[in-house]
N, C-alpha and C positions, 0 to 999 in steps of 0.2 A: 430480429435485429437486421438492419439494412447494411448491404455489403459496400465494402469501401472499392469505387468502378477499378483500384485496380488489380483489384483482386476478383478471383470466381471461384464459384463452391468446388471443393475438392472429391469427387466423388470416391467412396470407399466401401468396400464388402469386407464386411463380421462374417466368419462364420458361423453356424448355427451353437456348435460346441464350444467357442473363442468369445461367449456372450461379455465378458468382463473387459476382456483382450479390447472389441467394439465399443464399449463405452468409454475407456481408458484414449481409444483413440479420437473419438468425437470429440470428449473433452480438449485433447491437444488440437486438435482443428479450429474446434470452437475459440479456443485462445489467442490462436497465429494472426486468423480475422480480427478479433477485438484489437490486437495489437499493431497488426497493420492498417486498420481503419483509424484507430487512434494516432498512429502517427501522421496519417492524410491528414487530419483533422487539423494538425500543427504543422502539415506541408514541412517534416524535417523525412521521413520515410525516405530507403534507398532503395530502388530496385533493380535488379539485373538489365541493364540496355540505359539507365540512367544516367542523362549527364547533366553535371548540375557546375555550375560558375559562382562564384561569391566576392561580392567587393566590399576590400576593406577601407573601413574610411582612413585618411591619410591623418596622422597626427600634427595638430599645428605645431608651427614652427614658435620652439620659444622667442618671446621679445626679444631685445638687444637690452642687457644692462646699463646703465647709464652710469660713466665715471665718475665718481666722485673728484671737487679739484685734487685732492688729497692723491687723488687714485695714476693723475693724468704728468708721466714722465716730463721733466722738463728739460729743454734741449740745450747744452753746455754752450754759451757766448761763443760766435765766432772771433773774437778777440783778448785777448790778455793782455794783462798791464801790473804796473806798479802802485800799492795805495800808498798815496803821501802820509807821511807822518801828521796825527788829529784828526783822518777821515776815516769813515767806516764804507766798508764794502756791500752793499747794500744790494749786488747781483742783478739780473737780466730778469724782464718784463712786461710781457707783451710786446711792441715796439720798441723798448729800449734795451739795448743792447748789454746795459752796463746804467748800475745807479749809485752814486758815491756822496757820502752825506758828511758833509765838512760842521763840527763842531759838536757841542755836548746835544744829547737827546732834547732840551727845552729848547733850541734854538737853530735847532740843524737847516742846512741850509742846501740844497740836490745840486749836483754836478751830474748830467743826463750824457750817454750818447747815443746818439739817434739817426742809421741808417736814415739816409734822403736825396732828393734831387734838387737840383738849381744851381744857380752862380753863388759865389763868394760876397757879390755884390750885391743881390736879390737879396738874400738872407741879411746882409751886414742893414740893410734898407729898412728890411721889414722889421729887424730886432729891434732899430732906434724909432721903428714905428710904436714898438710896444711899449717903451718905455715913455714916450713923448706923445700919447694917442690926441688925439686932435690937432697935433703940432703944426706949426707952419711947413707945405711942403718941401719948398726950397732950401728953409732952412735945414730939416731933417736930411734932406737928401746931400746937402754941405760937409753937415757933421759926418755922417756914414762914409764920404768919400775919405774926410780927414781923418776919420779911425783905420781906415784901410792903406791909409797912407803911412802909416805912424803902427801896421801890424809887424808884430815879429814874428818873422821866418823862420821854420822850425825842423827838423827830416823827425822824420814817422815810419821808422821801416822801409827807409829806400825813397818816401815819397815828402814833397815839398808841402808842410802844410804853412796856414797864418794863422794866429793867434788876436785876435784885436781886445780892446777893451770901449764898450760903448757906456755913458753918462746919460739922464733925464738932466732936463734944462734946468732942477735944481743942484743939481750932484748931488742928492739923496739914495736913487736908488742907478745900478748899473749892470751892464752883462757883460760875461768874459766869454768870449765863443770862437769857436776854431773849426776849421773846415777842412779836412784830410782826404784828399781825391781817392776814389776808388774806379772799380771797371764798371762795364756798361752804363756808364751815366750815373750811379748811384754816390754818392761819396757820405762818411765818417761825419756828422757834425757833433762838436763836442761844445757844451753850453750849462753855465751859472748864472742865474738871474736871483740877485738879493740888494742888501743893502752896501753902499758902495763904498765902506770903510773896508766890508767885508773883500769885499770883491781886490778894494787897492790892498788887504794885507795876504790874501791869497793868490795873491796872481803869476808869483813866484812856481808855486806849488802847484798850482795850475797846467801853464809850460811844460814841467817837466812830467806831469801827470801823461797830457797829452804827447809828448816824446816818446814814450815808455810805451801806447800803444803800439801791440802786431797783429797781426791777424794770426789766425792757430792755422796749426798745417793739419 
C-alpha cells in the first residue's frame, strides 16, 4: 500500500517472546497509515504544525418585502375642518389634502383641497379657462377679473382668503374656488367644479366650509 507523503513508516521491534504483542502492533500501524492516507485523499487530515484557513460563504441578504397599499401608514391631513351638513368626508389622497363629496352617492359631486402655487389671479384665469375651453381670450380674461372682483372675503385662521364663483358662457356648468395663502410660496386652493344650480345652492355651505379650515398643530 503506498504511503500517504505525510506520513513515514514507523519503525518498531517485537520481541522474540512478545510474537502476538508484534502483530497486535503492526496491525494498529497498519491502521493509523490507512487512515491518515485516507484522510489526505479528502485533504480534511490535521497534523501537528498545521495551519489551515476556511472561508465561509456570506449568506445573502434577504430581498426587501414589498408593502402592500394595505400595508403602507397613511399620514393624518395637515389640516382640519368642519363637514357641512349633506357632505361626506371623503379624507386625504395623494395630493389632496382633503376630499368632500357633497350629495347622495348617485350624484355626488368633489369639493378637492389642493396644496399649490401661483396667484389668485392665474388660477381664477385658468379655471374660467376650463370651463370655457376654446373661449374668446379677452372675453375669458373679463369674466375672471369680474369674478375676483365680486369675490368674498373670508379669514381662515388668521389668514385673508377669497372665495369667487366662476360660470361657462352658458351657465350650465360652474366652479367655486378659494385660495388661502400659506408660507413659502405655497397656498390652500379650495375648489368645486359641477353643475351650477349645484354650485349656486351650495355656495353658502362652501364659505363656511372653507372658514372652518386650520392647519393642525
Amino acid at each position: 500500500m503506498p504511503l500517504c507523503p505525510h506520513h513515514r513508516p514507523v519503525a518498531t521491534h517485537a520481541p522474540a517472546s512478545g510474537f502476538r504483542h508484534a502483530v497486535l502492533a503492526a496491525a494498529m500501524i497498519a491502521a493509523t497509515i490507512a487512515a491518515g492516507c485516507s484522510g489526505c485523499s479528502r485533504g480534511t487530515s490535521v497534523l501537528p504544525g498545521d495551519i489551515r484557513s476556511y472561508t465561509v460563504s456570506k449568506q445573502a441578504e434577504p430581498a426587501p418585502i414589498a408593502a402592500s397599499p394595505g400595508d403602507v401608514p397613511t399620514k393624518p391631513a395637515p389640516v382640519r375642518y368642519d363637514v357641512p351638513e349633506g357632505w361626506t368626508d371623503g379624507g386625504a389622497s395623494g395630493l389632496r389634502l382633503a376630499t368632500l363629496l357633497i350629495g347622495d352617492p348617485a350624484g355626488q359631486r368633489e369639493v378637492t383641497i389642493i396644496p399649490a402655487s401661483g396667484t389668485l389671479e392665474g388660477n381664477v384665469a385658468r379655471w374660467q379657462g376650463q370651463l370655457d375651453a376654446g373661449g374668446d381670450p379677452d372675453d375669458l380674461a373679463s369674466r375672471a377679473a369680474a369674478a375676483i372682483e365680486a369675490a368674498e372675503s373670508v379669514d381662515v385662521d388668521g389668514r385673508p382668503a377669497k372665495v369667487v364663483l366662476l360660470r361657462d358662457a352658458a351657465a350650465e356648468q360652474a366652479i367655486l374656488g378659494a385660495m388661502i395663502p400659506g408660507g413659502g410660496g405655497a397656498s390652500l386652493f379650495v375648489k368645486f367644479k359641477g353643475d351650477a344650480d349645484v354650485a349656486a345652492r351650495e355656495r353658502e355651505r362652501f364659505i363656511r366650509f372653507v372658514s372652518s379650515i386650520r392647519w393642525q398643530q
